[in-house]
C-alpha positions in Angstrom: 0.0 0.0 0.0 3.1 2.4 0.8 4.1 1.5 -2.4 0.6 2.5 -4.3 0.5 5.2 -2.7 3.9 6.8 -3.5 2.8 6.2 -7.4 -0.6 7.7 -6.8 1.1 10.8 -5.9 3.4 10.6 -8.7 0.8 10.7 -10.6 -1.0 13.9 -9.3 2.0 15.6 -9.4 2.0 14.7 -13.3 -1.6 15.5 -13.9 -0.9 19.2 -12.3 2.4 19.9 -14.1 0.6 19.0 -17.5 -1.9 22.5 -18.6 -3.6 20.8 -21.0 -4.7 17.9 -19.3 -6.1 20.4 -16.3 -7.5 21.8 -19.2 -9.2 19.3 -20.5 -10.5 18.1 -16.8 -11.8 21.2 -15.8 -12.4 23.7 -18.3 -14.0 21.9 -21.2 -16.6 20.4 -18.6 -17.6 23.6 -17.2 -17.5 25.0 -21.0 -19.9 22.1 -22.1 -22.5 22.5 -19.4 -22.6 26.2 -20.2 -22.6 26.2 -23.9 -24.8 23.0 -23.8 -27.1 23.8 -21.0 -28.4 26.9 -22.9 -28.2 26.6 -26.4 -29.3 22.5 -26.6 -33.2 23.5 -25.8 -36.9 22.3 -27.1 -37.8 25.9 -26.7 -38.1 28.8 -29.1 -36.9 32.1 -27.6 -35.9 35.5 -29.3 -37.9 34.6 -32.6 -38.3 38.0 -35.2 -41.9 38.1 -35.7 -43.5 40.4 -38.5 -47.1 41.3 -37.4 -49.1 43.5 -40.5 -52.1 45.1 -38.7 -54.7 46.0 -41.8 -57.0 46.8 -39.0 -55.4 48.6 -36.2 -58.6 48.5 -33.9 -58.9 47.4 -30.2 -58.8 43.4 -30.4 -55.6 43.5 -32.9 -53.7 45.2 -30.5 -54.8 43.4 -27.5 -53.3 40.7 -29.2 -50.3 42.1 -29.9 -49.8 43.6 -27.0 -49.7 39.6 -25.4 -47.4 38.5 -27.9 -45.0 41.2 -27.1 -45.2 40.0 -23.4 -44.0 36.8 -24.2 -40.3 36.0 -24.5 -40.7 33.8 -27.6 -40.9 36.9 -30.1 -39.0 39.8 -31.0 -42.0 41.7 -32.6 -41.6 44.1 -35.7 -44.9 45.7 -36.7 -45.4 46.9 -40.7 -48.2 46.8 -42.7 -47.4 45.2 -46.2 -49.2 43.6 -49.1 -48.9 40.3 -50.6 -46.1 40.9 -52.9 -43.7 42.1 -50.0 -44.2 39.1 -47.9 -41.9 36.6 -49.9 -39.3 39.2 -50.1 -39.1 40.1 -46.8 -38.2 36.1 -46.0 -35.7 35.7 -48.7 -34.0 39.0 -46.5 -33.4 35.9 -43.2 -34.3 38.1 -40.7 -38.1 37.9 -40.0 -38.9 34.1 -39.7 -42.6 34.3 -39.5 -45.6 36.9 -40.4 -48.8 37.3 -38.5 -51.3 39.2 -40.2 -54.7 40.6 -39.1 -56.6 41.6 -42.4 -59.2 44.6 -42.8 -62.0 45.1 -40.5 -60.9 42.0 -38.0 -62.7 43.3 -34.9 -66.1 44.2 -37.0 -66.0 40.5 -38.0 -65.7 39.0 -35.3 -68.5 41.2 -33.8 -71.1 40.7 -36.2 -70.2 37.3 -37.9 -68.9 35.6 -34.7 -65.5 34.8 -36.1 -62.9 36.2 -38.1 -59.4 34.9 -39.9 -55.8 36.2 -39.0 -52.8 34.7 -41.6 -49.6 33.2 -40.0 -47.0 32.9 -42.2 -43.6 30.8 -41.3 -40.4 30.1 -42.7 -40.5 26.8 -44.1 -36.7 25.9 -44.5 -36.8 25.0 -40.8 -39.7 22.9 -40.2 -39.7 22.1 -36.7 -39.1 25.7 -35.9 -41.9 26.8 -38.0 -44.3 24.6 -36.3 -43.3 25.6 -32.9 -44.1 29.1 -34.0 -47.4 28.4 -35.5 -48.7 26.4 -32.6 -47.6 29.5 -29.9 -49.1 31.9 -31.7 -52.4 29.8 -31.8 -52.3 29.1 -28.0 -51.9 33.0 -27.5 -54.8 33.6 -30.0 -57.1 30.8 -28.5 -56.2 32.0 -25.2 -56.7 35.9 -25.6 -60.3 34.4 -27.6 -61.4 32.4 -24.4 -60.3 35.2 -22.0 -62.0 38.0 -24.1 -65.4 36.0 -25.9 -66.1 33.3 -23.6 -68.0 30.1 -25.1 -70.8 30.7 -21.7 -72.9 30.2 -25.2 -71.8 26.5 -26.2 -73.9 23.7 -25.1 -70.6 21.7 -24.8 -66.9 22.9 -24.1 -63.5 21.0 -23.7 -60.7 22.7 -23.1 -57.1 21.0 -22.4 -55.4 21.5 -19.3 -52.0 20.7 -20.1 -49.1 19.9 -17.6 -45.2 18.9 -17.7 -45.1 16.1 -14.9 -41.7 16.1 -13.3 -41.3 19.7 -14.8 -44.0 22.0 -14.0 -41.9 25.4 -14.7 -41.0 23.9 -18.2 -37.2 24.4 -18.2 -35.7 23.1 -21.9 -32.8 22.7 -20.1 -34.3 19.3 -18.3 -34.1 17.8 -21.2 -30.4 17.9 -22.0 -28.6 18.2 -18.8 -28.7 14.3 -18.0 -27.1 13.2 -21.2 -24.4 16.4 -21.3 -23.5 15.3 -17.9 -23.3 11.3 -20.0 -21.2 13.4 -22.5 -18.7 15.2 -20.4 -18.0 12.5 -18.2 -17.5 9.9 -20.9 -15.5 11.7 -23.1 -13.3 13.6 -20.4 -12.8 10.7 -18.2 -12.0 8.2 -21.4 -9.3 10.6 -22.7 -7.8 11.4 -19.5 -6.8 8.0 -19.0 -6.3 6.9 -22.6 -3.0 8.6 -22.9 -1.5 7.7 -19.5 -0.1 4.2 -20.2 0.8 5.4 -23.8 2.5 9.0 -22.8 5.2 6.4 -20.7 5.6 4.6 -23.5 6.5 7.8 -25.8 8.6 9.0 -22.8 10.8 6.3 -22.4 9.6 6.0 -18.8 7.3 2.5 -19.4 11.3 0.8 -18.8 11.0 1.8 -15.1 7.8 1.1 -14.4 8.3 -2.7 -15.9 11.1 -3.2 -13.8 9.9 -1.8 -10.8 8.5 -4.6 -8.4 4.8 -3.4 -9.2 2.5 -5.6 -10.5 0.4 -4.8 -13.8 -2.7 -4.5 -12.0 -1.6 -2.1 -9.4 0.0 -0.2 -12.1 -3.2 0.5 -13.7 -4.8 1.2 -10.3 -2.2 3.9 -9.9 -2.9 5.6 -12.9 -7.0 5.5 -12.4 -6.8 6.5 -8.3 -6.1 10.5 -9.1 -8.4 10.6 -12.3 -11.0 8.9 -10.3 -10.6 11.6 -7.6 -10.3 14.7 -10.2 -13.6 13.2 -12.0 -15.6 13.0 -8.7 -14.6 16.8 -7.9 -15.5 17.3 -11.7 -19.0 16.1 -11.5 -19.5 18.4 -8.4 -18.7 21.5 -10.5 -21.3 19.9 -13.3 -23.9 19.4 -10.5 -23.3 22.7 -8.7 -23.4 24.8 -12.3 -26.8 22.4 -13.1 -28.6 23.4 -9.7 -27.2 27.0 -9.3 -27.2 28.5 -13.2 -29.3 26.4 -14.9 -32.0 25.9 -12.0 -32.1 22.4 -12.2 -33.4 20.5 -8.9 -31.8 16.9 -7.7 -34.5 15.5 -6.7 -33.6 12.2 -5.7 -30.6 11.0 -3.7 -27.8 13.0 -3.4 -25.6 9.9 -2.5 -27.1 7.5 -4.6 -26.5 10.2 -7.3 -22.8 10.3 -6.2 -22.2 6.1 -6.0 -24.1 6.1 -9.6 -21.5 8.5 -11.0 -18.8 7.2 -9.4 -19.7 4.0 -10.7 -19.3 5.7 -14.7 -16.3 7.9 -13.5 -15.1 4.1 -13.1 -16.1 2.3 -16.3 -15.4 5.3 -18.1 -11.7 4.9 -17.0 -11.6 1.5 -17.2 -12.2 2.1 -20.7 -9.8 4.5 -21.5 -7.3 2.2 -19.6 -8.1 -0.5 -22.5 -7.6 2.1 -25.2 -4.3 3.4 -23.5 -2.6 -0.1 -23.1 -4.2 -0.8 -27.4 -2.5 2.0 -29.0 1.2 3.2 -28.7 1.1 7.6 -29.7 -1.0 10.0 -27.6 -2.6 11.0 -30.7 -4.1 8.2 -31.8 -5.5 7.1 -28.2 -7.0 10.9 -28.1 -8.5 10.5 -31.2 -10.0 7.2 -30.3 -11.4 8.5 -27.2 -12.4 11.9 -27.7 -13.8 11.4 -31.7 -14.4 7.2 -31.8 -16.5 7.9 -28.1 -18.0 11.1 -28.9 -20.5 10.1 -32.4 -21.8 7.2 -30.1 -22.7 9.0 -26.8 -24.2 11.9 -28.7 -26.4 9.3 -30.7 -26.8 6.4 -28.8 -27.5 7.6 -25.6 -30.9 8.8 -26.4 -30.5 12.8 -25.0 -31.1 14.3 -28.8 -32.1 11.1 -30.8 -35.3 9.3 -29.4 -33.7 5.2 -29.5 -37.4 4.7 -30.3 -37.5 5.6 -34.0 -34.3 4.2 -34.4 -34.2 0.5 -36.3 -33.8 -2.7 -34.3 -30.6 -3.1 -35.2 -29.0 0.1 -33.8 -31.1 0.1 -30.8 -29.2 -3.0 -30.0 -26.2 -1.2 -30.7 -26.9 1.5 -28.1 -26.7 -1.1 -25.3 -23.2 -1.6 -25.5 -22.9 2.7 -24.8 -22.3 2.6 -21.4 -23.4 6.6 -21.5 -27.2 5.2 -22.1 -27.1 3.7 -18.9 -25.9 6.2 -16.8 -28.1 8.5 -18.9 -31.2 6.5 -17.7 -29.9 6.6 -14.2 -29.3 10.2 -13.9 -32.5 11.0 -15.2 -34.3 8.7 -12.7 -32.6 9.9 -9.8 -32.0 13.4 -10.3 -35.0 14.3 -12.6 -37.5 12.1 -10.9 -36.0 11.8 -7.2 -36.4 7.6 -7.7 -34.7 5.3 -5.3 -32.6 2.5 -6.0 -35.0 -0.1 -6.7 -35.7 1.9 -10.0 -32.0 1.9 -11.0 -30.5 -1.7 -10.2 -31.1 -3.1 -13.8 -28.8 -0.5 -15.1 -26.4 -0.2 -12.1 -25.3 -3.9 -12.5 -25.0 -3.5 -16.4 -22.6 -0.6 -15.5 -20.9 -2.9 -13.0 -20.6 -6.1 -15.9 -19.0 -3.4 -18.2 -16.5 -2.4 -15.8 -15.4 -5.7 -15.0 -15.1 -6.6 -18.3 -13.3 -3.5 -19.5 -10.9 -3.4 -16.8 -10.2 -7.2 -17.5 -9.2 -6.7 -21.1 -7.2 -3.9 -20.3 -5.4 -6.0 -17.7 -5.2 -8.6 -20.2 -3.6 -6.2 -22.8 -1.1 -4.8 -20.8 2.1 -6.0 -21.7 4.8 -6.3 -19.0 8.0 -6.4 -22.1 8.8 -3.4 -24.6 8.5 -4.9 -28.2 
């Protein structure tokens, strides 16, 4: 033990002589949940919205006066004719035009209804949808505020509700699998160029003839990674809950043992792809590029596995990030227990095992 220990501090003071790997442990984490937390979002904020108001009366500007409380439009108002709507998309900046035609309140006075034209950028579909269906709940909802339907025989109306998050926060919906991301990919690269940087250094000679064994070599190199990774996660977890208002609802500690759990078969991992490759460069590009195409789409935080084919929903099973992915969302989301979790806490377990076997297995003990 007085042995591992001298190593293990070794190899801190390696990891906090080297810039770039502090670099790569602290500040691309805190970068990614940032950058990812806010732009990677369901929602459509801070859209440039065209109204044209033919009719300028009292309902028309009610209505725009509720649009322009919302924080989903920036609102430009212009009356224009048909001919000067399709060239004021092809100049990019308005993405959608509302428009209340000519007499609008006098028809919906003395005929009981009356039309208003949205108009959206088709280019981006899913955007253009989102649009069209908030200005329609603003236009229903100003209609059932201002002309109730106390003259229907029958009314339903929809009470719609986000279980698990009430104050709708598109952030929810990413934060689980960023946290998949950064860990997987920092963690994996961290320790994929530790065996492989002694070998390019000339120092893999000492540490063959010292009287360590294999296995307590790779120990050594995993014990301060390990360590660094759990105070990594708590920056994650502390920008999560204090910038991006995002509430751990479950176990704190179970939420920590879960982690630690993928801190661990994330490094076993990288281990393997240290021990398989012999340049630095090519066990980075392996772990950060050959690690990051399958967490992003196999882990299920952008790309529902449900429309995928069979075939590659198999394939995602083998991504330890989908596990961890379901876990995190079950705890911290949900505030489940550990009975909810065990399936995928002994997968994670079975893939650490095995990794760290192989890359026992692969760890030669003579220079070739």
């Amino acid at each position: 033990m007085k042995q591992l220990l001298v190593f293990v501090k070794k190899e801190f003071k390696q990891v906090f002589r080297d810039p770039r790997t502090l670099l790569i442990m602290f500040g691309l984490p805190i970068a990614q949940i940032v950058l990812f937390g806010f732009a990677l979002t369901s929602e459509v904020k801070n859209i440039d919205i065209l109204i044209s108001d033919h009719s300028k009366d009292v309902v028309t500007t009610e209505i725009v006066s509720k649009i322009k409380a919302t924080n989903y439009f920036i609102v430009h108002e212009k009356t224009m004719g048909d001919q000067e709507i399709e060239k004021t998309f092809k100049g990019g900046k308005i993405q959608c035009i509302l428009i209340f035609p000519d007499g609008f309140n006098n028809e919906l006075i003395h005929q009981g209804k009356s039309e208003v034209q949205i108009i959206a950028d088709g280019t981006d579909p899913n955007t253009a949808k989102t649009m069209i269906n908030y200005l329609t709940t603003i236009l229903n909802e100003y209609q059932l505020q201002k002309f109730p339907s106390s003259a229907l025989r029958y009314q339903i109306r929809t009470e719609p509700r986000m279980l698990f998050n009430e104050e709708d926060n598109g952030s929810m919906n990413y934060i689980p699998g960023v946290m998949a991301l950064i860990l997987m990919l920092v963690c994996t690269a961290l320790t994929s160029v530790s065996i492989v940087k002694e070998k390019e250094l000339g120092t893999m000679e000492i540490l063959l003839v010292s009287p360590f064994r294999p296995v307590m070599v790779l120990v050594a190199k995993a014990v301060p990674y390990f360590i660094l990774s759990l105070v990594n996660f708590t920056i994650i977890l502390l920008l999560s809950v204090f910038l991006l208002h995002i509430d751990v609802r479950g176990s704190l500690l179970l939420l920590y043992a879960e982690s630690a759990l993928f801190i661990l078969t994330c490094l076993s991992l990288g281990l393997l792809i240290s021990n398989s490759t012999n340049a630095q460069q090519t066990a980075l590009l392996i772990s950060m590029m050959g690690m990051m195409l399958p967490t992003i789409i196999f882990t299920g935080f952008i790309f529902p596995l449900e429309n995928m084919p069979w075939i590659l929903r198999t394939v995602s099973n083998i991504v330890p990030s989908k596990w961890y992915f379901i876990i995190v969302k079950a705890v911290m989301l949900k505030g489940l227990g550990f009975r909810f979790v065990w399936k995928e806490t002994l997968i994670l377990i079975f893939m650490t095992v095995v990794l760290l076997s192989v890359a026992l297995k692969k760890f030669k003990i003579r220079l070739q």
